[in-house]
Structure formats: structure tokens, C-alpha cells
C-alpha positions as CSV (number, residue, x, y, z in Angstrom):
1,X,49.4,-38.8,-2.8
2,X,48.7,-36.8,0.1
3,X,50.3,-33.7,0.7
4,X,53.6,-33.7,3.5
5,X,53.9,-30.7,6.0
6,X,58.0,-30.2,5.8
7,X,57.0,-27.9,9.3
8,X,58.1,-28.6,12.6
9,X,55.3,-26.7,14.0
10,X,51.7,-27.9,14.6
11,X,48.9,-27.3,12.8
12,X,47.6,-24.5,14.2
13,X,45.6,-20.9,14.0
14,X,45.8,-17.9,15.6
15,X,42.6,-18.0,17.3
16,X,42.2,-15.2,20.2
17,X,41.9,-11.6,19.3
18,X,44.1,-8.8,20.0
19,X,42.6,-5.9,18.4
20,X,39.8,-4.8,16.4
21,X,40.9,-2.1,13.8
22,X,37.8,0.5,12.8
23,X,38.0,3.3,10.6
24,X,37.2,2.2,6.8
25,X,33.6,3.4,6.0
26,X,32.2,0.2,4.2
27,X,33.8,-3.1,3.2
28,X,38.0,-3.4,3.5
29,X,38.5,-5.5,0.8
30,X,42.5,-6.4,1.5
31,X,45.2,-5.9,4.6
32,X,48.9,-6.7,3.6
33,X,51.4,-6.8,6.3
34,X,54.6,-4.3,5.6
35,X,58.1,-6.2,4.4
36,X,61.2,-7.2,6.4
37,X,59.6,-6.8,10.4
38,X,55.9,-7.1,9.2
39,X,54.9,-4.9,12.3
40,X,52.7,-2.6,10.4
41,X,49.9,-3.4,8.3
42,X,47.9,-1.6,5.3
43,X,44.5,-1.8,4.4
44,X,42.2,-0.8,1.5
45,X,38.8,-0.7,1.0
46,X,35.6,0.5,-0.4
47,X,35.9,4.0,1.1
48,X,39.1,5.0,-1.4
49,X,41.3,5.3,1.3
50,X,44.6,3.3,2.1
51,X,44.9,3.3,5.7
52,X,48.6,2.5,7.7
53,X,48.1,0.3,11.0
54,X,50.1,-1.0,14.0
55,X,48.5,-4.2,14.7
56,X,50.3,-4.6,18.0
57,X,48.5,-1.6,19.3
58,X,45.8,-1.4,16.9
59,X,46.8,2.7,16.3
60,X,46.0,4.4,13.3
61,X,49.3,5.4,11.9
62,X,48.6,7.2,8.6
63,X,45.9,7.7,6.1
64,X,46.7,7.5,2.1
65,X,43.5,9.3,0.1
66,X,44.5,9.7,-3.8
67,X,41.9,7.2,-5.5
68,X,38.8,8.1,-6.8
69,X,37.4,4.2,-6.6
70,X,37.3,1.5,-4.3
71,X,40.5,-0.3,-3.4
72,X,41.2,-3.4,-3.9
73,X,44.8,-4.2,-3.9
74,X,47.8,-3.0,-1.8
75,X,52.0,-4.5,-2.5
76,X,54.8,-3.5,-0.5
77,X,58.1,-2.7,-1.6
78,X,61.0,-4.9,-0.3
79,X,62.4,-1.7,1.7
80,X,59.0,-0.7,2.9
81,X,59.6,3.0,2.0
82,X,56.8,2.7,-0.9
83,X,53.9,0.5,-1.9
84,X,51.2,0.0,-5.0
85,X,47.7,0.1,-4.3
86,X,45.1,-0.1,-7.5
87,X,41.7,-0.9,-7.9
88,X,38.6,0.7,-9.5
89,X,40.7,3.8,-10.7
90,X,41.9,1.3,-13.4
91,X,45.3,2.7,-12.2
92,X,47.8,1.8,-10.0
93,X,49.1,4.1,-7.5
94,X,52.6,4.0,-6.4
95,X,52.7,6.0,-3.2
96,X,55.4,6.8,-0.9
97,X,54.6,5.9,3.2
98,X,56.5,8.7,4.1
99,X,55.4,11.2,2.9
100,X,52.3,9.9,2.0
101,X,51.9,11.6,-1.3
102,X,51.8,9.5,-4.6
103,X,55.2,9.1,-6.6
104,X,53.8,8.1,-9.8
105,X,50.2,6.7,-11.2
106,X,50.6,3.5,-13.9
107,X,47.9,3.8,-16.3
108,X,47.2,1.0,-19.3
109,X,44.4,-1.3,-18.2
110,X,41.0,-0.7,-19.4
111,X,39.3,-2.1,-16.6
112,X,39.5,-2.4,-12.4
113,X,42.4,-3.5,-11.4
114,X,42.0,-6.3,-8.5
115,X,45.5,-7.1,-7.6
116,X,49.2,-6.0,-7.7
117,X,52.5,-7.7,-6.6
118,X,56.5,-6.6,-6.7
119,X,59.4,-9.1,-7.3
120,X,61.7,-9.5,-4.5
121,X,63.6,-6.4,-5.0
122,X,60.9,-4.4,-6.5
123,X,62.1,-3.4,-9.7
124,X,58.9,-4.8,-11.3
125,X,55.5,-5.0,-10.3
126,X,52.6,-7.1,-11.7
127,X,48.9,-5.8,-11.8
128,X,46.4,-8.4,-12.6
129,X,42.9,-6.8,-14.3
130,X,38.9,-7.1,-15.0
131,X,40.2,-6.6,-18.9
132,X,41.7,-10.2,-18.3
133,X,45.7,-9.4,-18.6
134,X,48.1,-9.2,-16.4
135,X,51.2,-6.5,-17.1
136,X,54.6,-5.9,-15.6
137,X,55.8,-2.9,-15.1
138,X,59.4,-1.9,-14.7
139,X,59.8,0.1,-11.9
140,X,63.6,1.3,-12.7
141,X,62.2,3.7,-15.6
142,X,59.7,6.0,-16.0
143,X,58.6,4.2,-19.0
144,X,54.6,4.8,-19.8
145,X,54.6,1.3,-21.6
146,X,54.5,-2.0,-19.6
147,X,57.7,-4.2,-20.2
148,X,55.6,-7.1,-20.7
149,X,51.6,-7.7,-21.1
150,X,50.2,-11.6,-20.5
151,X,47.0,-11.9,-22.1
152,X,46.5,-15.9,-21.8
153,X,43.3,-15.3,-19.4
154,X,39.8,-15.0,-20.8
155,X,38.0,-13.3,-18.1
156,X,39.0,-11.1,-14.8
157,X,42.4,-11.6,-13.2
158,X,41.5,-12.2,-9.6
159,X,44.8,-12.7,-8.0
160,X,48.4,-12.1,-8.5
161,X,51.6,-13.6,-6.8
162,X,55.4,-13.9,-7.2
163,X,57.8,-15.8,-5.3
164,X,61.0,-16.2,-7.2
165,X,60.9,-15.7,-11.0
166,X,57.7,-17.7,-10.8
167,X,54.4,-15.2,-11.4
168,X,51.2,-16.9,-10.5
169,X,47.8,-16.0,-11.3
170,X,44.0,-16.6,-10.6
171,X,41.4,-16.0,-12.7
172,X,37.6,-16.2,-13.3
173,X,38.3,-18.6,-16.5
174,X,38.6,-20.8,-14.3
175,X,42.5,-21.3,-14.6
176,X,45.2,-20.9,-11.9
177,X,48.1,-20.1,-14.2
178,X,52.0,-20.2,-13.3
179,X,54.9,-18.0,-15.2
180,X,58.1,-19.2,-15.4
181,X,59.3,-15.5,-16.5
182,X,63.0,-16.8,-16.1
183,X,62.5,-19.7,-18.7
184,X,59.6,-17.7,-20.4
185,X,57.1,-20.8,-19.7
186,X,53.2,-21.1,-18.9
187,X,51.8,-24.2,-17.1
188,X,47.8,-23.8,-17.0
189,X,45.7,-25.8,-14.7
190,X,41.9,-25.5,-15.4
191,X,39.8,-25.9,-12.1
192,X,36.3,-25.6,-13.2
193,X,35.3,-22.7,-11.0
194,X,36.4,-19.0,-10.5
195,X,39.8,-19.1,-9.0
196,X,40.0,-16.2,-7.0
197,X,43.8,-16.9,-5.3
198,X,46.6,-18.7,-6.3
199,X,49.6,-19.1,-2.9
200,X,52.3,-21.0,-3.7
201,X,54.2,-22.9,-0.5
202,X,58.0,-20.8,0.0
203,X,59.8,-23.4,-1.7
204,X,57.0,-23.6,-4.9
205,X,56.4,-26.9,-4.7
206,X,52.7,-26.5,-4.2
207,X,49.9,-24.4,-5.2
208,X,46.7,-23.2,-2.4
209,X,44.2,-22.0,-4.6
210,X,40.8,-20.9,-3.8
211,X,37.8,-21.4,-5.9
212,X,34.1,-19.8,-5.9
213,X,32.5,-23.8,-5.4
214,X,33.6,-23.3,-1.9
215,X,36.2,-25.1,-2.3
216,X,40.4,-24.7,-1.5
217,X,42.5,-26.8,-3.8
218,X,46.1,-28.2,-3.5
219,X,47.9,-28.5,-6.5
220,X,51.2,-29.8,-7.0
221,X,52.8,-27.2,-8.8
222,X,54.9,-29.1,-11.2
223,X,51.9,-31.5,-12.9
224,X,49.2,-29.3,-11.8
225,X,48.0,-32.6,-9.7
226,X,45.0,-32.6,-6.7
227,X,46.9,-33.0,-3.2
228,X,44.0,-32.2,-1.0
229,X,41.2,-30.1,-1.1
230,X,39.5,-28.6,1.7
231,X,35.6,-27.7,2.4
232,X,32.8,-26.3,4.7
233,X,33.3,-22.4,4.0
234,X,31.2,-20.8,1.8
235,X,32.9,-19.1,-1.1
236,X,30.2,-18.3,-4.1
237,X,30.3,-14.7,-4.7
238,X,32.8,-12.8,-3.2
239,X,36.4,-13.0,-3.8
240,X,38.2,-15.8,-1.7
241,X,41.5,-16.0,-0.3
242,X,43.2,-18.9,1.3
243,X,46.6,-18.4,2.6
244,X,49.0,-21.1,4.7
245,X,49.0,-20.7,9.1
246,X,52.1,-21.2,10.7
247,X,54.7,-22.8,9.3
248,X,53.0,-23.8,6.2
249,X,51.4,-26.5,8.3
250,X,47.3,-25.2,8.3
251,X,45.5,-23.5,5.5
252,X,42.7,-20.7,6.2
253,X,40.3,-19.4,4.3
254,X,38.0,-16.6,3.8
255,X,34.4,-17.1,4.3
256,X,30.8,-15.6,3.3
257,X,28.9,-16.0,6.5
258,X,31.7,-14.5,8.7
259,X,33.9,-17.0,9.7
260,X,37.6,-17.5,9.6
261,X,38.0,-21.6,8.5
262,X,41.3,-23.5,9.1
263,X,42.5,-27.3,8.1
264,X,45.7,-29.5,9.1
265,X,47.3,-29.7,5.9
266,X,47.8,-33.2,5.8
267,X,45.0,-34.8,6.7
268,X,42.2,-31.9,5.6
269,X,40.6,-32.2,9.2
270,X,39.0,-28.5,10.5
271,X,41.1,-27.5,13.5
272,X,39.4,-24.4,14.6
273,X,35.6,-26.0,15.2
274,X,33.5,-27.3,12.5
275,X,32.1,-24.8,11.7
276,X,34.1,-22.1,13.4
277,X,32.6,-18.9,15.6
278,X,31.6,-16.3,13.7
279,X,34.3,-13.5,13.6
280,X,32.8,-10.9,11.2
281,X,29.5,-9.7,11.1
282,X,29.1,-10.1,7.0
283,X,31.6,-11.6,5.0
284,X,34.9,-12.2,6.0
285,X,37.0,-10.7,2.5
286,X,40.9,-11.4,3.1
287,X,43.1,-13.3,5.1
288,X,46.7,-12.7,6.4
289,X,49.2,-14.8,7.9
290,X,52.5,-12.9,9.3
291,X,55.2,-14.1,7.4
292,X,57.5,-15.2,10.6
293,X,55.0,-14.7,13.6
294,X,51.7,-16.7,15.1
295,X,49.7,-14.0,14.2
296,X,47.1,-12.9,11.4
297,X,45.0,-10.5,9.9
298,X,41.2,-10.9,8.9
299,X,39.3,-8.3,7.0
300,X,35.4,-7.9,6.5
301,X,32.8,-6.2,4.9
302,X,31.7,-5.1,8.1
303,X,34.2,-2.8,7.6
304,X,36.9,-4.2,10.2
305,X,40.1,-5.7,10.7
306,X,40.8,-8.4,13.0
307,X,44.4,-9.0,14.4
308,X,44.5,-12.4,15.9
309,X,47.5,-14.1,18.3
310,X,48.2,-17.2,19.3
């Protein structure tokens, strides 16, 4: 059955560019937006550094250096006065964006960690890691030990998400996995390939994942079934991301040769040129959407960030 847009808005992309944001020396492998306004952004990259933007502008606002590795990861807390980063430290940081020093550093995964992700109110986060698990931590207590470790996965943890008290997870098993951490429940579905992000729509009634056979899938989250599936980026090697355009009525995905793809989610169809213009110079690494605006965020291993309007 195909998939149904529930959106009153168009299919659509934000297509013309606002500003270019320079500063990371190498590839920025992630750019979150902030929580309740979304007018600030963070980004992390290959240079160690956590850099705080205004998109609107395209100003510099602060700089966060604490890691010793790459980052790879960034999570804001629901009152944006901290957020997690993590990545090849095998560590996450906790920092607070005031003051811009670090309030605490989580240590327990033996490998990189490639993603992070608070609940709604941020009393626990998630960190998702090469050593293939996944652990929450509670953020309440100072507690060394996580509160809970998931170690279904048989390879890296790619991707973490929560909406709800539903945890979803990506990784290079092959698996797109969803915790019902209310109900203490794990549905699995097995997609072949890499899966390298796992979005679930707002209400969780459907699954965006991306895979590394260039291919975004649409699952429906309750029997794991195929909805749609959408093609023509390349995504072989690097991590992919697919997120949902306005109104949860597009999907756009990352892309190895430096392009930003988008589809109507009904009927699959490009809507941005087939292929699109190239955007990035090498590989386009993350993707954005603002939560309530027609605006987004591309990342690349050129080492920019891309604001785009509408």
C-alpha cells in the first residue's frame, strides 16, 4: 500500500541558499539544530571541535574544543542550556553552551561512539557505538554505570533516535531496530544493507531509513512492511542520512557525489531535478530539516555547512 502524506503542505525542499557556514578544518560529519526556537545550530566534525552557529546570519557564535578525536555526534537538551557530543574519544561529552566548559564526560563503550540522543525531557540519553550496543544513561545521577545496555546489534550502531518511549536504531547488521522501552519490547526488521539512519514520522507510524545500496526505505513501523523506497543518490561508503522536508510530506537524503536528493512521499517521484545540482564539492554527510520552519541544513566533507530557505 502506498504511503499517505497526513500534510497539508506540498512536497517540497528548501532549495535556494542563504548562507555558507566555513570554519571546520576537514569533513563536518553532523549539524543539529538547538531545541524549542531551532534558531541556532551545532556542528561537529573531523577537526575535534563543536562549533555554535546562527544560521540566519551565518555568525560564528561559539567554539566547544574538549575532544581529542573526531566528532561525530551532537544531542540537545530539551532546555537548550546543555548538549552531548561523542565520537572517536569513545566518550561522550556533556557540555554546557554557556559556559562552554564540559559538565561531565560518560565513559563505558569500548569503541567510537557515532551517535547520541536525549528523551524529551532529557533525563536520559542514548549513545549508540562501533562495539555494537547501545546504552542509556541517566542523566539525574552521577552514576558511572549505564541504567541500561542493549546489546541485540552484531556490528556498529550507526544511528540513534527517540521520539516518545520508542528508541530506534540503525546498524551495519543490517537491522533497523525499534525499543518499546515503556513495554520493554524489540521489533527487528532486517534490510539487507548497512542501515546507517532510522527517522520515525512524529506520530511513529512510519520508519525513513537509509541504507548503504543507495537506497531510502519506508517501513511501516508496526509490521516492519515496505511503503516506498526511494533511489538515484549514491550511498555506498559513507554514512547516510535521510530525514522528512516540510511537513513530513518530502524525504531528502544525503549523497556521495555532492548533491542534496529529495522525493514526494507518495508517489517516490524526484522533486528537486533528477539528478539535482551539485551542492557540495565531496560528499554531502548529514542532512537537517528545521523542526517547524522551510528551512535546512546540509553538511559536507568539504568541510561546509549549507543553510538552505525556501
Amino acid at each position: 500500500m502506498p504511503p499517505k502524506s497526513t500534510s497539508a503542505v506540498p512536497a517540497s525542499v528548501p532549495k535556494k541558499l542563504r548562507h555558507t557556514l566555513t570554519g571546520h578544518q576537514g569533513p563536518v560529519h553532523v549539524v543539529v539544530y538547538n531545541k524549542l526556537t531551532s534558531k541556532y545550530c551545532l556542528s561537529g566534525g573531523h577537526d575535534r571541535a563543536v562549533r555554535l552557529w546562527n544560521p540566519a546570519t551565518g555568525a560564528l557564535v561559539k567554539k566547544y574544543e574538549g575532544h581529542g578525536w573526531e566528532v561525530m555526534g551532537i544531542a540537545v537538551s530539551h532546555d537548550n542550556a546543555r548538549f552531548a557530543s561523542c565520537g572517536g574519544d569513545k566518550a561522550v561529552f556533556l557540555w554546557d553552551v554557556t559556559e562552554g566548559t564540559t559538565i561531565r564526560r560518560i565513559s563505558g563503550h569500548s569503541g567510537k561512539i557515532n551517535a547520541v540522543a536525549f528523551n524529551a525531557d532529557s533525563s536520559v540519553l542514548a549513545s549508540g557505538s562501533f562495539d555494537a550496543t547501545v546504552r542509556l544513561w541517566d542523566m539525574r545521577a552521577n552514576n558511572r554505570l549505564p541504567i541500561q545496555v542493549l546489546e541485540d546489534a552484531k556490528d556498529s550502531i550507526m544511528s540513534v533516535h527517540i521520539n516518545g518511549h520508542y528508541l530506534y536504531t540503525g546498524s551495519v547488521d543490517g537491522h533497523a531496530r525499534t525499543y518499546d522501552l515503556r513495554a520493554g519490547q524489540l521489533r527487528s526488521d532486517f534490510l539487507d544493507y548497512a542501515v546507517t539512519s532510522v527517522t520515525p514520522t512524529s506520530d511513529n507510524t512510519t520508519l525513513l531509513c537509509s541504507t548503504l545500496d543507495s537506497t531510502v526505505r519506508l517501513l511501516d513501523a508496526a509490521t516492519g512492511g515496505l511503503l516506498a523506497s526511494f533511489k538515484g543518490h549514491k550511498s555506498e561508503d559513507y554514512r547516510a542520512r535521510a530525514v522528512f522536508g516540510p511537513g513530513e510530506a518530502s524525504v531528502v537524503s544525503t549523497d556521495e557525489e555532492g548533491r542534496l536528493f529529495a522525493w514526494d512521499l507518495v508517489d517516490s517521484k524526484p522533486i528537486n531535478g533528477n539528478p539535482p545540482p551539485k551542492v557540495h564539492e565531496k560528499s554531502v554527510l548529514w542532512v537537517e530539516h528545521h523542526p517547524t520552519n522551510q528551512e535546512m541544513l546540509s553538511a559536507g566533507a568539504d568541510g561546509t555547512i549549507k543553510v538552505w530557505e525556501a
